[in-house]
Legacy VTK file of the C-alpha trace (Angstrom):
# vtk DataFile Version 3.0
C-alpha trace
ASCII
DATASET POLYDATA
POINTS 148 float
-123.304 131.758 291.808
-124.565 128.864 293.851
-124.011 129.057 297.845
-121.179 126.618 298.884
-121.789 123.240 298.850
-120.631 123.062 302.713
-123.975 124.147 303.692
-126.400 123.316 300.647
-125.977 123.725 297.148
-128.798 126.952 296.240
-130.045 126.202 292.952
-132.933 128.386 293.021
-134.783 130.868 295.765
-137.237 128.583 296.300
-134.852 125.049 296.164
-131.701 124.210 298.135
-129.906 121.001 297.841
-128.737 119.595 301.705
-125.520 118.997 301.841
-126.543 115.316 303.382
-127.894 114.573 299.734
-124.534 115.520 297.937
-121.611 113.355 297.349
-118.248 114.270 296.209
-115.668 111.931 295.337
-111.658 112.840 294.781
-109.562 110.899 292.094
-106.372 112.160 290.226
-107.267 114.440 287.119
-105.467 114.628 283.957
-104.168 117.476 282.350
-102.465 120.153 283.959
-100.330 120.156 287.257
-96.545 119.584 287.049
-94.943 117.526 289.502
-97.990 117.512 292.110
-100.386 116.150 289.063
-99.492 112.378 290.100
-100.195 113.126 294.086
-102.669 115.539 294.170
-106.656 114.218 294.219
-108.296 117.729 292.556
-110.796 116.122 290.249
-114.059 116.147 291.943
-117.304 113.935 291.137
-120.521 115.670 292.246
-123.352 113.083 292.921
-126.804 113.863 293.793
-129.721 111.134 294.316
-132.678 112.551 292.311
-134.843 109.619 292.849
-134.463 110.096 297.187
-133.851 113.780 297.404
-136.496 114.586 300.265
-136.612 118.358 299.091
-138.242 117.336 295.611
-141.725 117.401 294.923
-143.740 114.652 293.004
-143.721 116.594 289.816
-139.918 118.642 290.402
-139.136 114.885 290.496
-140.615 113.640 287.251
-139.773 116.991 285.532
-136.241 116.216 286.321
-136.363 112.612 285.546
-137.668 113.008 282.073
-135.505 116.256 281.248
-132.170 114.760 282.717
-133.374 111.115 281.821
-129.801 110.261 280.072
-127.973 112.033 282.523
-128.932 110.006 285.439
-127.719 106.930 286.556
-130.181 104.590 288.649
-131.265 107.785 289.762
-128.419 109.661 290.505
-127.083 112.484 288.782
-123.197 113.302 288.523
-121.262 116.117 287.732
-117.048 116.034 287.338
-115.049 118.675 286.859
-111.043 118.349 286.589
-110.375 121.359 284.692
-108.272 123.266 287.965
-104.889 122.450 289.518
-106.816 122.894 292.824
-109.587 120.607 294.547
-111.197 123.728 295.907
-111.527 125.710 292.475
-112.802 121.594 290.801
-115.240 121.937 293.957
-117.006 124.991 293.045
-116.788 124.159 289.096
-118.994 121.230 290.280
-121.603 122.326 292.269
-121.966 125.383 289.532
-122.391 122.871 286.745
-124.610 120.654 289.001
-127.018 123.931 290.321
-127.025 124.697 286.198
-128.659 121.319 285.512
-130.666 120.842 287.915
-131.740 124.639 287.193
-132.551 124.378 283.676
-133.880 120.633 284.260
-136.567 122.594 286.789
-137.424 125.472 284.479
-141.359 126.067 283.034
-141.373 124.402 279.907
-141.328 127.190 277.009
-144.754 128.578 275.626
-145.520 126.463 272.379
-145.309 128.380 269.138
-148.615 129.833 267.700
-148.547 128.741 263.820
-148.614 132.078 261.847
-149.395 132.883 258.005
-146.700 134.282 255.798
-148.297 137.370 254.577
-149.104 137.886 251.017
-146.135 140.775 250.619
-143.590 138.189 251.994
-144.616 135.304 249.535
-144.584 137.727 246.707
-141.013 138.870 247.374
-139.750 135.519 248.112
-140.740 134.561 244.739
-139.596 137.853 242.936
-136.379 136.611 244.512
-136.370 133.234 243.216
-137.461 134.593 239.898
-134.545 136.637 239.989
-131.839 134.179 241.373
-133.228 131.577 238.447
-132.693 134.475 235.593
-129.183 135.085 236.744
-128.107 131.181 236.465
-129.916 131.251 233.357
-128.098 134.163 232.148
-124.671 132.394 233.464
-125.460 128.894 231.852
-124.117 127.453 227.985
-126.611 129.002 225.991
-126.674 132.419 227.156
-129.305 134.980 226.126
-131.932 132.352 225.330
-135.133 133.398 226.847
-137.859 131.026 226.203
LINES 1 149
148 0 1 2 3 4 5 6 7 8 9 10 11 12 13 14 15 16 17 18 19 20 21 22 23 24 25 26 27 28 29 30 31 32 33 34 35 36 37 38 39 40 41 42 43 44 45 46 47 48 49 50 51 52 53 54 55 56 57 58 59 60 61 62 63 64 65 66 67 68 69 70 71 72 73 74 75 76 77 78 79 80 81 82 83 84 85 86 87 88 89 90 91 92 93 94 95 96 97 98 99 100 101 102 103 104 105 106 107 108 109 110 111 112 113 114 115 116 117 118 119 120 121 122 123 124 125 126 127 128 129 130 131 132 133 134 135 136 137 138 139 140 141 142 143 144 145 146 147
């Protein structure tokens, strides 16, 4: 779970957002609430400057850019969350989701896939089994029994 975002949002070991860079905005959610739904400001707006962020490197930068490219606004990336009656609990739902992007926006590209050969056992059964599929809607078909 990522460290409060009072003091800096912790997305990794190694990164830590400021709490300078974050942003939070406060407008009435929809959806659950009762009477206090209509007064109470719980949906939060999590904004973080991608483009400025001063704890980025060059290439943490463009990695994020082009993984979060649609996500990002002029630079900025935003996260809402309106799904709690309370600001507090919308808080914390927001700086998880936003630690989760940026997390999986940072992480190593995966290995690329070494092309393999089917073996010659697997092409032979897969063609047994089509073999066998093909006699059996044969066998179920209008002129039944007629083996050519």
């Amino acid at each position: 779970m990522p460290a409060p975002v009072r003091s800096g949002l912790a997305v990794s070991p190694a990164l830590t957002i400021p709490r300078a860079e974050l942003s939070e905005r406060f407008s009435r959610s929809s959806g659950p609430g009762g009477q206090g739904v209509n007064t109470t400001d719980s949906r939060v707006e999590l904004s973080w400057d991608v483009e400025r962020s001063a704890v980025l490197g060059s290439s943490q930068r463009r990695r994020l850019t082009e993984r979060l490219g649609d996500r990002l606004v002029a630079g900025v990336l935003t996260v809402t969350a309106s799904e709690h009656r309370e600001q507090r609990r919308n808080r914390d739902a927001a700086a998880r989701r936003l630690a989760a992007l940026v997390a999986d926006g940072l992480a190593a590209p995966p290995r690329p896939r070494r092309p393999t050969r089917r073996t010659r056992g697997s092409q032979e059964r897969r063609l047994a089994a089509k073999k066998q599929r093909s006699a059996t809607k044969r066998l179920r078909s209008s002129g039944r029994g007629s083996d050519d």
